[in-house]
C-alpha positions as CSV (number, residue, x, y, z in Angstrom):
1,X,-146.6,85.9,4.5
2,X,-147.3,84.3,7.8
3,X,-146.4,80.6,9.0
4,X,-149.6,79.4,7.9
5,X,-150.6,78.8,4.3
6,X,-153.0,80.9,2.4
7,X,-156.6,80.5,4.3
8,X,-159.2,79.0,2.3
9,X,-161.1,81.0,-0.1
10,X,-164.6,81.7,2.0
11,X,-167.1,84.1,1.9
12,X,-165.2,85.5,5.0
13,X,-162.3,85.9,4.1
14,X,-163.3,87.3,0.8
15,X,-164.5,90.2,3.1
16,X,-161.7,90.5,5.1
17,X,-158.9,90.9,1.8
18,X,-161.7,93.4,0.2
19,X,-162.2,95.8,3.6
20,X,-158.1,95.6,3.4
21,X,-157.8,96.2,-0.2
22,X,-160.5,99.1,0.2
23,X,-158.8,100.9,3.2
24,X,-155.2,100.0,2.5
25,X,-154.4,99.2,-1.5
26,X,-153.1,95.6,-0.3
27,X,-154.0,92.7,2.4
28,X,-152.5,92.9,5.6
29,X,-150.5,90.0,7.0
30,X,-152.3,89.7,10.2
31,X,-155.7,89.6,7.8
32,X,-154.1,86.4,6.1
33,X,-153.7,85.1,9.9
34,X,-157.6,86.0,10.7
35,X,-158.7,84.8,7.4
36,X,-158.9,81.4,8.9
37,X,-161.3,82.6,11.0
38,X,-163.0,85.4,9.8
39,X,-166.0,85.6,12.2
40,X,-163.2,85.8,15.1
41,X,-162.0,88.8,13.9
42,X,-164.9,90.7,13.0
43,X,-166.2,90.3,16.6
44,X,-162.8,90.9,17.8
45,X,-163.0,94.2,16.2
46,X,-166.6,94.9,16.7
47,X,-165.6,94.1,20.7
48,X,-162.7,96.4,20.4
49,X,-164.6,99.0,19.5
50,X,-167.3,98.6,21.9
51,X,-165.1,98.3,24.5
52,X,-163.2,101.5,23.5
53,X,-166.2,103.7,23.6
54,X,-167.6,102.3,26.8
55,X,-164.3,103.7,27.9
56,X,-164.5,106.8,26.6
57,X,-161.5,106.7,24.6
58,X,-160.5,109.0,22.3
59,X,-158.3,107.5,19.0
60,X,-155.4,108.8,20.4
61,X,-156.0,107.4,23.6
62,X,-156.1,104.0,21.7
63,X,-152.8,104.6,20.0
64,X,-151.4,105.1,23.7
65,X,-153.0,102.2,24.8
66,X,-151.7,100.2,21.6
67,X,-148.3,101.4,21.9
68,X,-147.4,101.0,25.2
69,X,-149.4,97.4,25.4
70,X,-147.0,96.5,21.9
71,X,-143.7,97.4,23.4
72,X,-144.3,95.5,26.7
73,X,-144.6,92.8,24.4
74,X,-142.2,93.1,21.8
75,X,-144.8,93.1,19.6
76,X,-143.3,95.1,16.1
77,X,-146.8,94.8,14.2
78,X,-148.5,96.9,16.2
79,X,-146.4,99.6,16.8
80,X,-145.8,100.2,13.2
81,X,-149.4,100.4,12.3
82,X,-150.2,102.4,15.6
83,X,-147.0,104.5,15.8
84,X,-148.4,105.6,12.3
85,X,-151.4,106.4,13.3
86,X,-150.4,108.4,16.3
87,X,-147.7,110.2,13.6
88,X,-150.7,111.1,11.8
89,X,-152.4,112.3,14.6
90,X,-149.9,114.4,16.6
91,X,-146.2,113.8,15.0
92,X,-143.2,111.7,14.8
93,X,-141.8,113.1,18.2
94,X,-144.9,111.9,19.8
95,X,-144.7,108.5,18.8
96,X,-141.2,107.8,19.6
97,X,-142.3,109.1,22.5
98,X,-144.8,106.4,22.8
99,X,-143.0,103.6,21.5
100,X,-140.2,104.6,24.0
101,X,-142.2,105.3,27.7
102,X,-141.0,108.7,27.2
103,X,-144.2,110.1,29.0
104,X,-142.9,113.9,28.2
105,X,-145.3,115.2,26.0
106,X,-148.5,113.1,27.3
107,X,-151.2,114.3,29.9
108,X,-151.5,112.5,33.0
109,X,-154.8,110.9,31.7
110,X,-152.3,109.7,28.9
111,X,-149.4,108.9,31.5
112,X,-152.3,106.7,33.4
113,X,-153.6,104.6,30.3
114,X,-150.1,104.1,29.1
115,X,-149.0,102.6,32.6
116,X,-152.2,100.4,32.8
117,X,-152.0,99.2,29.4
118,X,-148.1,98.2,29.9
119,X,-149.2,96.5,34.0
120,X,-152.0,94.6,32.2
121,X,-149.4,93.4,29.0
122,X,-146.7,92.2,31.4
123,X,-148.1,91.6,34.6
124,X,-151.6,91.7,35.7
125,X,-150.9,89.7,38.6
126,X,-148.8,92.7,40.3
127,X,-151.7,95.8,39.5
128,X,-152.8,97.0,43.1
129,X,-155.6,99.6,44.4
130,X,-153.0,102.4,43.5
131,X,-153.4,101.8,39.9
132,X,-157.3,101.9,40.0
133,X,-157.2,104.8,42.1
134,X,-154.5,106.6,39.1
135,X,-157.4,105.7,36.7
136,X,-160.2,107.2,38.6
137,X,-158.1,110.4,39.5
138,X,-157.4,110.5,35.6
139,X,-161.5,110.7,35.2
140,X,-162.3,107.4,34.5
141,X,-165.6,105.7,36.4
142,X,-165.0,101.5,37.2
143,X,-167.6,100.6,34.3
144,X,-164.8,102.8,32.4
145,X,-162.0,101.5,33.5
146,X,-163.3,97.8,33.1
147,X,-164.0,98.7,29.5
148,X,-160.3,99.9,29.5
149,X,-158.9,96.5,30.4
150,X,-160.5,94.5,28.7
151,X,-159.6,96.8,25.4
152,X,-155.4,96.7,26.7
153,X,-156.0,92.8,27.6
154,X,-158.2,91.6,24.3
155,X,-155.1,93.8,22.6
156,X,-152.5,92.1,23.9
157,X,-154.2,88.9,22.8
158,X,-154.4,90.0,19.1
159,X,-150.7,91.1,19.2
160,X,-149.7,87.9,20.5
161,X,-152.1,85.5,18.2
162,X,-150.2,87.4,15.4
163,X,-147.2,87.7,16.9
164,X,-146.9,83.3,17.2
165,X,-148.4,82.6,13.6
166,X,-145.8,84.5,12.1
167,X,-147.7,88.1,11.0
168,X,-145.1,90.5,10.6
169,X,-145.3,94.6,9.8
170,X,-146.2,94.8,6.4
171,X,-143.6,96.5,3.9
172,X,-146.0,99.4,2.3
173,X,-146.8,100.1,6.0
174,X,-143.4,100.1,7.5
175,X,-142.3,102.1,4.5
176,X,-145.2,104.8,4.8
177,X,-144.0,105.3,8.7
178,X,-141.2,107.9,9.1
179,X,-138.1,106.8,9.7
180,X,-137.0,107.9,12.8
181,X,-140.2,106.5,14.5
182,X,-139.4,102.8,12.3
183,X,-136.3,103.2,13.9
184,X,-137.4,103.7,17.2
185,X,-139.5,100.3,17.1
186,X,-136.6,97.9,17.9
187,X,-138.3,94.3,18.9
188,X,-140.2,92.2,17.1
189,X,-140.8,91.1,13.3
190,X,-139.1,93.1,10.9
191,X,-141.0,93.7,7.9
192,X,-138.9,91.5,5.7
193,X,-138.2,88.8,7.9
194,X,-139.8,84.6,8.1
């Protein structure tokens, strides 16, 4: 469970633990955090998304994104879910390779988003023309690559909103990721720990 107490039952958040329970067998602790809210999150996601395809990002460019944005922050949640997905999608040498900047196996398009997700997680304040210019000369137009920021930045957000109200990786999802890529994610939450 998270630091907060269970959310109030709402018509909300009965949507939110049903989508979870549909798609997962169980209710995410970062859902419980978002429960409070409910109408945040679904326009969280629904921004997410639209900002991903006005980007032209592919799902694994998202798990790049994801991964590099989580370990800048030390956020644990993340990377499980998304070094799972990218597992799934590709394989467990990929996202260690993810979770630990080794840019081996990624295409400069890859190396590019994974840089600008990290610079936008850690320190905005010191991106320069250079990195724009790495994003165009990885294909991507400036409506693109505003999409792309605000998809890293609105990320690091949610990781962090989670992150300080106590979310931490969830046990059937930490124990559905292999173990060489759990072991490989060495910050944050650990599944059983509050």
């Amino acid at each position: 469970m998270t630091f907060l107490e269970e959310p109030e039952p709402s018509a909300g958040q009965e949507r939110l633990y049903a989508a979870d329970v549909a798609d997962h067998g169980y209710v995410w602790d970062l859902t419980r955090v978002w429960a409070h809210q409910p109408a945040a999150k679904e326009q969280l996601m629904g921004l997410f998304a639209a900002m991903a395809d006005g980007a032209g990002l592919t799902p694994r460019d998202r798990a790049v994104i994801v991964i590099a944005q989580a370990a800048a922050i030390g956020d644990s949640y993340c990377a499980v879910a998304w070094g799972k997905r990218l597992t799934d999608w590709a394989d467990p040498e990929t996202a260690i390779a993810a979770l630990t900047a080794d840019e081996e196996p990624f295409s400069e398009r890859e190396r590019a988003l994974a840089d600008w997700a990290r610079t936008v997680a850690r320190s905005p304040g010191n991106s320069s023309p250079q990195d724009i210019q790495r994003l165009r000369d990885a294909g991507f137009t400036e409506p693109q690559i505003v999409a792309l920021t605000v998809f890293a930045g609105l990320r690091t957000a949610f990781s962090s909103i989670n992150s300080a109200l106590g979310a931490r990786p969830d046990i059937a999802l930490a124990d559905a990721l292999d173990p060489a890529v759990r072991s490989a994610i060495t910050w944050g939450r650990t599944p059983d720990q509050h």
